[in-house]
C-alpha positions as CSV (number, residue, x, y, z in Angstrom):
1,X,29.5,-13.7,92.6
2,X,30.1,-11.9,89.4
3,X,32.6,-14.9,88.4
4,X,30.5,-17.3,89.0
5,X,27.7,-16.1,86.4
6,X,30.3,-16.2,83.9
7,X,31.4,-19.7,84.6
8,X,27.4,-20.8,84.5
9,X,27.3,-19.4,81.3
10,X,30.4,-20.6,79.8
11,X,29.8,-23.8,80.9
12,X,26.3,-23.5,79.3
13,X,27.6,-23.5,75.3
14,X,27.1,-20.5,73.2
15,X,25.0,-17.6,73.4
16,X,21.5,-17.9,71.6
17,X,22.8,-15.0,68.8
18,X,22.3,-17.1,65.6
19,X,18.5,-18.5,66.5
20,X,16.8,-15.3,64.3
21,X,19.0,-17.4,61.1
22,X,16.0,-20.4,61.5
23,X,12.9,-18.3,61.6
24,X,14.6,-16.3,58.1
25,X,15.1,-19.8,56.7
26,X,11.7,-20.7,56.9
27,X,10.4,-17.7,55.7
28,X,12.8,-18.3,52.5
29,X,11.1,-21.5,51.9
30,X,7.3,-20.4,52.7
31,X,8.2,-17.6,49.7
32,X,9.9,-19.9,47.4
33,X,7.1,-22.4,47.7
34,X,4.5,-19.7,47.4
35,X,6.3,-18.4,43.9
36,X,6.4,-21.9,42.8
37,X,2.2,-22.2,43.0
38,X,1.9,-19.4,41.8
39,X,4.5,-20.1,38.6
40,X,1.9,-23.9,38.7
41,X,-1.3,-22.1,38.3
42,X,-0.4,-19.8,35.6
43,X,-0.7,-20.5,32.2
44,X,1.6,-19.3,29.5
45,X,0.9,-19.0,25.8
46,X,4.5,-20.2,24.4
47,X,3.0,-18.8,20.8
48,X,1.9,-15.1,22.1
49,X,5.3,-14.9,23.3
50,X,7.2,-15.7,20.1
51,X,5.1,-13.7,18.3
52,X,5.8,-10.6,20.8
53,X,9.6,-11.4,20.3
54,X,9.5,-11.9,16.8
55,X,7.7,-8.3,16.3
56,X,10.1,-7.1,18.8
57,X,13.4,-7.9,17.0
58,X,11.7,-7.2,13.2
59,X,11.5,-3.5,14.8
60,X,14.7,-3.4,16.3
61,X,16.2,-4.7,12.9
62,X,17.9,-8.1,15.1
63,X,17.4,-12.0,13.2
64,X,18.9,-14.8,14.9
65,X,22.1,-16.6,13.1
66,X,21.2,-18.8,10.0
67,X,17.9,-16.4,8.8
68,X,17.8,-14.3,5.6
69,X,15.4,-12.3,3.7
70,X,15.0,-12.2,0.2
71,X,15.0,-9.1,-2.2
72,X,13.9,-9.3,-5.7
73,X,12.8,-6.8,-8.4
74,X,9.5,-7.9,-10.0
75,X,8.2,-6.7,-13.0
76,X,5.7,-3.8,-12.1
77,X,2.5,-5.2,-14.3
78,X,2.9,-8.2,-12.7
79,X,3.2,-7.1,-9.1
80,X,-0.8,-6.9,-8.3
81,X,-1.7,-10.8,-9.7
82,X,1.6,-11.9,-7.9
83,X,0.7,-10.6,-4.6
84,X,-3.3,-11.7,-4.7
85,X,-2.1,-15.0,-5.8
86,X,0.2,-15.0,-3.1
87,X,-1.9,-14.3,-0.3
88,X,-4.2,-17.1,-1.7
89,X,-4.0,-20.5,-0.5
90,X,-6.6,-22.2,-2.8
91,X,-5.1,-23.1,-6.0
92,X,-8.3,-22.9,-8.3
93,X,-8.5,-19.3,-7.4
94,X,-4.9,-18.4,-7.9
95,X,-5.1,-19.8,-11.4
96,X,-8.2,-17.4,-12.0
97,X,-6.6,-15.0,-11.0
98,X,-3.7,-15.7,-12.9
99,X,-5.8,-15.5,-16.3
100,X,-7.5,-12.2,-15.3
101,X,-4.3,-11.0,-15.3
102,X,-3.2,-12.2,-18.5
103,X,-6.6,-11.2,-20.3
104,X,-5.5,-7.8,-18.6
105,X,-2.0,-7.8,-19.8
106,X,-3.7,-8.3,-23.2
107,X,-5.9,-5.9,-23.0
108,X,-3.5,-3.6,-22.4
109,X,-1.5,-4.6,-25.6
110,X,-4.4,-4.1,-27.8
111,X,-4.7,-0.6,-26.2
112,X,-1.3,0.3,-27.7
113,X,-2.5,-0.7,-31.1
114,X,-5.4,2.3,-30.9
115,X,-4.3,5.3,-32.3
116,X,-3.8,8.3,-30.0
117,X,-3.7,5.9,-27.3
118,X,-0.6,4.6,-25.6
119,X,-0.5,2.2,-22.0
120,X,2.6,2.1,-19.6
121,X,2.9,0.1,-16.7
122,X,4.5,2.5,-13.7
123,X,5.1,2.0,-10.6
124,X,1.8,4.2,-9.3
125,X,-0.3,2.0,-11.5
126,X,-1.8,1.0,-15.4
127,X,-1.5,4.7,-17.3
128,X,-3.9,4.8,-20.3
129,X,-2.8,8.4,-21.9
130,X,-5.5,10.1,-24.8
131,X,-4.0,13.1,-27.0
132,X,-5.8,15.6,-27.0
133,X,-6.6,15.5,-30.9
134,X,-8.4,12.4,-30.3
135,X,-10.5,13.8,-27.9
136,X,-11.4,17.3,-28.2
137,X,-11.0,20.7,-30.1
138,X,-8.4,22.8,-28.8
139,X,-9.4,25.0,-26.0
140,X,-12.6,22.8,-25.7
141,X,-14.2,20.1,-23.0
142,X,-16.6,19.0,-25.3
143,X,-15.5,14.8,-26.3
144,X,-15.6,14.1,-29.8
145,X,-18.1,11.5,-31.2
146,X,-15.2,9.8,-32.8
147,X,-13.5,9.3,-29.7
148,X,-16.4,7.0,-28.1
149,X,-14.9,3.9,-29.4
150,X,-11.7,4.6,-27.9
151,X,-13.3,5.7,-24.0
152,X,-15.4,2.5,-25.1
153,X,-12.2,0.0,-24.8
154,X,-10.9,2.1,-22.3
155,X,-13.8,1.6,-20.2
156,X,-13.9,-2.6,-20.6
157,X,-10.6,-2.3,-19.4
158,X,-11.1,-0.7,-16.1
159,X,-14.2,-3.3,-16.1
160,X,-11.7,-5.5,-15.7
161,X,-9.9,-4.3,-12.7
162,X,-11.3,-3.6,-8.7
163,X,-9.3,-0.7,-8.5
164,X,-9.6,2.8,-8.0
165,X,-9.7,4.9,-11.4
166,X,-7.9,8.5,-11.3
167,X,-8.6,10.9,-14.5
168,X,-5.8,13.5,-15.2
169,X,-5.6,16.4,-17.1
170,X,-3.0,18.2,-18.5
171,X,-2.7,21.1,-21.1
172,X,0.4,22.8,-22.8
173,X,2.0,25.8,-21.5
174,X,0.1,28.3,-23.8
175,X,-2.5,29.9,-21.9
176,X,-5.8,30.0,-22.5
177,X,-8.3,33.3,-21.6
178,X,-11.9,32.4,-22.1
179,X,-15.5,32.9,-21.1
180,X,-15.8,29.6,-19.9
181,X,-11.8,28.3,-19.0
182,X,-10.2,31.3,-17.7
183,X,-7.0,29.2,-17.5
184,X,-5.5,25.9,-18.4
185,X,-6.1,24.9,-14.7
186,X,-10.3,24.8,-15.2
187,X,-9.5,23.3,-18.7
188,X,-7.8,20.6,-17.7
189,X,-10.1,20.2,-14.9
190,X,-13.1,20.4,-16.8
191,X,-11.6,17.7,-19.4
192,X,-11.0,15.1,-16.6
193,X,-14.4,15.3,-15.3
194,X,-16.0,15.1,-18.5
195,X,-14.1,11.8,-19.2
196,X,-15.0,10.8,-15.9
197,X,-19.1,11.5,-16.7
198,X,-18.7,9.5,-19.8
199,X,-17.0,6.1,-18.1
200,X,-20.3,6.6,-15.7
201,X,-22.6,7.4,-17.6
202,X,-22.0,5.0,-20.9
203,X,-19.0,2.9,-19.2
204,X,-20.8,1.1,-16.4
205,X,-17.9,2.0,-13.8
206,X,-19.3,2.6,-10.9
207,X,-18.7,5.7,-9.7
208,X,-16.9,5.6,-6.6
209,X,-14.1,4.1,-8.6
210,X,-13.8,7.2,-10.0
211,X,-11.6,10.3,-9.2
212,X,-11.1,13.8,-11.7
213,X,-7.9,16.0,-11.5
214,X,-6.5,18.8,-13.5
215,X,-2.9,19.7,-13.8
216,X,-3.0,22.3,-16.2
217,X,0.5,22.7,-17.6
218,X,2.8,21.7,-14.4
219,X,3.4,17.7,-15.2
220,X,4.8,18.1,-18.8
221,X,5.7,14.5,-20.3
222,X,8.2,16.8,-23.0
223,X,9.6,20.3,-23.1
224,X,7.0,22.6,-24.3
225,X,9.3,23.7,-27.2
226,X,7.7,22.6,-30.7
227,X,4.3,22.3,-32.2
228,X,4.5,18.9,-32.0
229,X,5.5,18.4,-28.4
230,X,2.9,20.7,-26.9
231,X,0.5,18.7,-28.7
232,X,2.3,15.5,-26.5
233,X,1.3,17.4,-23.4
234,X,-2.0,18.0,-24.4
235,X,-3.4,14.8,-23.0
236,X,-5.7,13.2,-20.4
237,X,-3.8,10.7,-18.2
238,X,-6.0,7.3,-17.0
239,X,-4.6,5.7,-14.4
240,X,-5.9,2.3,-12.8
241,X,-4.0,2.7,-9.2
242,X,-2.4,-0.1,-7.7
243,X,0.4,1.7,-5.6
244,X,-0.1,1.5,-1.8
């Protein structure tokens, strides 16, 4: 009996194992097909996506095959008009700008004809440094009438400009004991801010241009060692910012 349930079975093929491989089959393709609508109905912003790997490999420091980047040392007085008249598309406008710098530039020069008056171009900004002699007593705050017309050109200048103003101070390394300046810290202090009253008050700079600082005797420009270069240090520093 046995043998003969064998027989019917041999004689009937194969076993069903492999039937579970056509139910998995379809299932693969329902999936596939269900990725593939979804893939359809999304929408993909090519642009985004370069942008993302283009910030992605600028931080990583990676640049595909074939691209460079340019260095160059530009001149620092020129650096502001270069970089406005870079980021400007309209051609008119660069050209302005262009001529504000160069009246600028010029101002500047006739600066360095004044007496007592000297303009640098560094890399923190225009520096427009006063000696003391040509604008107060020694040990005082008090500006000297003959120094108007200097602070006067000073002042068309930064009239010029958009950017922020920064007054420094600075005395020698002799101290100073007085009622009213106990030390060369409050002197120079009180020096900056009485520059900075006067560009307000008789300059026309608006005021929130405008920033006072005193430094005393710690930002020498010379050894205190002579007569002559104490008097050097004894100075009020004008700087038109254009560092970052």
């Amino acid at each position: 009996m046995l043998s003969k349930k064998r027989k019917s079975t041999l004689d009937g093929g194969p076993p069903p194992l492999n039937r579970w491989l056509t139910t998995f089959n379809d299932l693969a393709t329902l999936l596939m097909v269900f990725f593939v609508l979804l893939f359809s109905m999304s929408v993909i912003d090519v642009k985004k996506i370069k942008e993302f790997q283009s910030s992605l490999q600028s931080g990583l420091g990676v640049m595909h095959a074939g691209q460079k980047a340019s260095v160059a040392v530009v001149d620092a007085r020129h650096r502001q008009g270069a970089a406005s008249a870079g980021d400007n598309s309209d051609p008119e406008q660069s050209v302005q700008q262009q001529r504000s710098v160069r009246k600028l530039e010029n101002s500047i020069d006739q600066l360095n004809e004044l007496d007592g008056v000297s303009a640098t171009y560094e890399q923190r900004g225009i520096a427009i440094t006063l000696e003391e002699d040509f604008l107060f007593a020694i040990g005082s705050a008090r500006v000297i009438p003959s120094s108007y017309r200097h602070l006067n050109r000073v002042a068309r200048v930064i009239r010029r400009t958009q950017q922020p103003v920064r007054i420094e101070g600075h005395t020698d390394d002799i101290p100073i004991h007085s009622r009213q300046f106990p030390s060369n810290w409050e002197l120079s202090v009180a020096r900056a801010v009485r520059v900075l009253r006067y560009f307000i008050e008789k300059g026309a700079i608006a005021p929130h241009r405008l920033s006072a600082v005193g430094y005393g005797a710690v930002k020498p420009i010379v050894n205190n060692d002579s007569p002559v270069n104490r008097a050097r240090n004894r100075r009020v520093e004008i700087v038109v910012v254009t560092e970052d």
